[in-house]
N, C-alpha and C positions, 0 to 999 in steps of 0.2 A: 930786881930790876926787870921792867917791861922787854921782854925780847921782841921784834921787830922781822916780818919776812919782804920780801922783794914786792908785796903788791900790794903792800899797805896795811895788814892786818896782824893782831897780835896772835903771839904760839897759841892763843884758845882759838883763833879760827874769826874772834871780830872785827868787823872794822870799825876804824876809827873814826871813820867820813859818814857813817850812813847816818848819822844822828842829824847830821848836820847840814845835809840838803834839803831841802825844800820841794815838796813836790809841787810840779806845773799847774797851773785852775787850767781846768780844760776852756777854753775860749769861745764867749755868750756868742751863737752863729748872729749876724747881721739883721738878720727882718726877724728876732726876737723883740716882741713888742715890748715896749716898755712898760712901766704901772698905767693902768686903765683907769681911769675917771669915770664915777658913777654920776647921774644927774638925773633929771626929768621934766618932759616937755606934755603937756596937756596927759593922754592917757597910756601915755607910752616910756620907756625906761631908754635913757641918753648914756652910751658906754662910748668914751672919748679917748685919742692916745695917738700914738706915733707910732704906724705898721711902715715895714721899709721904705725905710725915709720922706715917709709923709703926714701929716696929720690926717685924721680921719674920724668922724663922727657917726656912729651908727645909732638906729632906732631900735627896741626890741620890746615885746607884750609885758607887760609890766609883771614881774611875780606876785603869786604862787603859780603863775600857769608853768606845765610843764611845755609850751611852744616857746620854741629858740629861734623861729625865723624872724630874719630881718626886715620889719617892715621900710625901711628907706635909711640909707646914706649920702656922706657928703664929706667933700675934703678943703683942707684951707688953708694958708701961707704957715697959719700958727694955730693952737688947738681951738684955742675962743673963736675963731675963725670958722674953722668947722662945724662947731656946734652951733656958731648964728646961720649958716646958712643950712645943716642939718633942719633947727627949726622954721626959718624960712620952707621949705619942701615940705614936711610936716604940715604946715599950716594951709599951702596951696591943695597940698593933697584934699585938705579935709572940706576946702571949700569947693573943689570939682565934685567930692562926691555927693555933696548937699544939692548941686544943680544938677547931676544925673542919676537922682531918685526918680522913680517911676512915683507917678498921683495916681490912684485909681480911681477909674474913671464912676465906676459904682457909691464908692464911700465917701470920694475925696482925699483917703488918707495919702500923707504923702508914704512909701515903701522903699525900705531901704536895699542895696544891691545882695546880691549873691556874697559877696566879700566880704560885707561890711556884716551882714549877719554871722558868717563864718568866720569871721574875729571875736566876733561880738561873745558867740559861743563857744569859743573857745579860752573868753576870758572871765566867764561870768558864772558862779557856781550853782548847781541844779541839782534837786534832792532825785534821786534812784523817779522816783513816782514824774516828778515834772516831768524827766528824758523819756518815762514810757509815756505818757499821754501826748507829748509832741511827735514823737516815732508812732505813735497809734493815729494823729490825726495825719502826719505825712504819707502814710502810708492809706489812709482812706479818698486823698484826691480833693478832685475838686465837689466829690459831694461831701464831706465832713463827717460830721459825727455828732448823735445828741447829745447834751450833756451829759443821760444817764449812760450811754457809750465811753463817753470820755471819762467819767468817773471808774468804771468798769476797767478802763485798760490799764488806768495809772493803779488801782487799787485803793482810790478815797472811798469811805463810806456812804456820802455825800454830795449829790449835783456840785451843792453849795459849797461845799471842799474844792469839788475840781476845777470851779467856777474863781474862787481866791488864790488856788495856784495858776491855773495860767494867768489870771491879771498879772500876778506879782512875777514872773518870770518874763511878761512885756515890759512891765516898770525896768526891772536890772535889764533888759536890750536898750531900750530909750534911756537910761541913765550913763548906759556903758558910749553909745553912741552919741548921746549927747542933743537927743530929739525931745521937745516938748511933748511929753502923753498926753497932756490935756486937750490939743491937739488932733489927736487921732482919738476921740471919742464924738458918739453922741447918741440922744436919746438916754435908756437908763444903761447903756453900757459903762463898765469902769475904765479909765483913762490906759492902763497897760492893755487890753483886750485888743484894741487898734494896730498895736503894734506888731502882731502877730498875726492876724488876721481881722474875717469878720462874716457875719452871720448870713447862711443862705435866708429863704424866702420862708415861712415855714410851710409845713406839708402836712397834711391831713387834721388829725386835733392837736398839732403842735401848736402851743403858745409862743414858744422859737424856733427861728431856724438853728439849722447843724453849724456848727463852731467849722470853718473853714480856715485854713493857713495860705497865706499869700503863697503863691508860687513859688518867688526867691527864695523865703524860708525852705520850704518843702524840700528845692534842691539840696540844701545844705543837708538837710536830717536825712535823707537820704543814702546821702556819700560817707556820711558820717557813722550810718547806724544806729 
């Protein structure tokens, strides 16, 4: 027979209760957000949900970038609520900054802001050689660079290499931004060239001018390295 002592446990020392309480959930704190809702609005990643007791809709650079900042938020009665008016701001934004691009007054091209290139690159992917040859013409100013310069810094064998990557590195900004390249061309230049810049005057027996980078670019690669 079970023997029994004064505080509930048998003569081996167990008890008879511990089996059989239940341990407490420790309790989810209040502004734990609830599951997050993924979506997406033109070129940008929509993370939806209810943070202390609000709906709220946030923007964010679309993946693989490793950038987490918030390009713009918005809150609303109920979550569908948030997200229309999340993209509502989304959409004002993109049309402000299409009327406060600079036109140069030289090419005609229209130029996009400081910001909008510093998204732009931050979202759009650049082989080692593109980043040096943009950092080699940011760093030469407002006089440029020849091509066989520009070839030279990035490491192409080829004018005509360094000539196809930087078009193709205007084309993904204008694609990323959402600018007509064809647009910012003319003569026998190719339609991404514009986007980035555009050709001094030429000098001595140059058949071209030095590959120049619009100023707003230039700040970016700059800051950036």
């Amino acid at each position: 027979m079970t023997r029994f002592n004064t505080d509930g446990q048998t003569a081996t020392g167990r008890s008879l209760f511990k089996d059989k309480t239940k341990k407490k959930q420790a309790a989810r704190p209040a502004d734990t957000p609830a599951a997050v809702q993924l979506g997406e609005h033109g070129r940008y990643q929509i993370k939806s949900g209810r943070l202390s007791g609000e709906y709220i809709a946030r923007a964010f650079p679309k993946p693989p970038t490793n950038a987490r900042r918030i390009i713009a938020e918005a809150t609303g009665a109920t979550e569908e609520a948030a997200i229309a008016a999340l993209h509502d701001v989304i959409d004002a934004r993109e049309a402000q900054r299409i009327v406060d691009r600079r036109v140069d007054e030289g090419t005609g091209f229209t130029v996009p802001s400081v910001d909008e290139y510093r998204e732009a690159l931050g979202q759009i992917s650049l082989s080692r050689p593109q980043h040096a040859m943009l950092t080699a013409l940011a760093l030469a100013g407002d006089d440029g660079l020849t091509d066989s310069q520009m070839a030279r810094a990035a490491g192409y064998k080829t004018k005509s290499s360094a000539n196809r990557a930087f078009e193709a590195t205007g084309l993904l900004i204008a694609e990323y931004l959402s600018i007509d390249a064809a647009t910012q061309a003319h003569g026998d230049e190719a339609p991404g060239a514009g986007i980035l810049g555009f050709r001094t005057g030429p000098q001595g027996d140059q058949t071209l001018g030095n590959r120049t980078l619009h100023p707003e670019l230039r700040e970016v690669l700059k800051a950036i390295g």
